[in-house]
N, C-alpha and C positions, 0 to 999 in steps of 0.2 A: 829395397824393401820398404822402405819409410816412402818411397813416393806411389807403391799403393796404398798403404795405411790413411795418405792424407785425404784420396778421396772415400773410402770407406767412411772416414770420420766425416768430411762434409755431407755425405748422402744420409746416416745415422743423425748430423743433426738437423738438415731439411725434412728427413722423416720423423724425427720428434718434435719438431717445430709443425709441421701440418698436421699430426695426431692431437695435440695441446689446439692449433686452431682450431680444428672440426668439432672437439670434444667442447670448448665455450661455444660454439654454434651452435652445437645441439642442444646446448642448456638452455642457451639464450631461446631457441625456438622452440622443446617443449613449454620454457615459461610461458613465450606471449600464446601458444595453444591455449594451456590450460584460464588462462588470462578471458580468451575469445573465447571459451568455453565457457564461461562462467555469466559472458555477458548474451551469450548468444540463450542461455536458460533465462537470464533475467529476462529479454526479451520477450520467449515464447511464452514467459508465465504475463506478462503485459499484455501480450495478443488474446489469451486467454481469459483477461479478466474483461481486456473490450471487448471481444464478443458476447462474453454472457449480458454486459451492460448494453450492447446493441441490441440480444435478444429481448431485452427485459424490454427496452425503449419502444422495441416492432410489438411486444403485447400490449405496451401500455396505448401506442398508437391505434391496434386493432381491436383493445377494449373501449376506447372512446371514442369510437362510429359507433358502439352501440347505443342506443335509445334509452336502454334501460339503466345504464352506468353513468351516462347524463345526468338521469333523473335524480338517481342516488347520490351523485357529485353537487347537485343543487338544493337536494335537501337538505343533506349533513354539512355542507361546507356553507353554502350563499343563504339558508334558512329559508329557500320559499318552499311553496305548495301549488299545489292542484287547486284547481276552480272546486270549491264543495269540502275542500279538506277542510279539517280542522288540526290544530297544532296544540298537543296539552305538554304545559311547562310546566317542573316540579321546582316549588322553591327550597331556599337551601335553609335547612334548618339556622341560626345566630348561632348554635353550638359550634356547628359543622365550620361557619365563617369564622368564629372564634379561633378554634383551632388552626385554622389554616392563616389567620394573623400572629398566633402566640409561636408558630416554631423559630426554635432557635435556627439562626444562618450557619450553616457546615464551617468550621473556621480550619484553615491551613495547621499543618505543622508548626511554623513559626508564632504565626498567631499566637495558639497553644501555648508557647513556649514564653511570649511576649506575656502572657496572661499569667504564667505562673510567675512569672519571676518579676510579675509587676511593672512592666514596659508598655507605655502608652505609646 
């Protein structure tokens, strides 16, 4: 009787031994899933963002053959004109310049903090 027992016992611990292995297998391979899962979204949100930025690139390319977006890119950016134009420039009021030299500069948190408590 004891020399069936002892295969009994080796076959119970070969099959708790490959239940414990499969069952870390399978963790191990839902993890690196969920892992590739994770990179395969980052990805598609990437692809996503370069084609809107290609879309945008194929308009800005198909609005500048136009004639008319030229013209407009040359007046507001390069400041010329048309033969017969005239160009009227508004001066800026000394107030207006004023102001725009008296603002204070945004200072940091620390700054702040340097200022109260008297740290040059």
């Amino acid at each position: 009787m004891e020399k069936a027992k002892k295969p009994l016992i080796l076959l119970a611990l070969i099959l708790i031994f490959f239940t414990v292995f499969l069952a870390i297998s399978n963790f191990k391979i839902n993890q690196k899933k969920t892992e590739l899962d994770s990179e395969l979204q980052s990805l598609e949100n990437k692809a996503k963002e370069l084609e809107q930025k290609k879309n945008l690139l194929e308009s800005q390319i198909s609005q500048s053959q136009n004639q008319e977006y030229l013209e407009e890119v040359a007046r507001e950016q390069l400041n010329l004109q048309k033969e017969g134009e005239k160009v009227v420039a508004f001066p800026i009021s000394e107030n207006q310049e004023e102001t725009k030299e008296n603002k204070p500069e945004k200072q940091t948190f620390w700054q702040k903090i340097k200022v109260f408590f008297g740290i040059k």
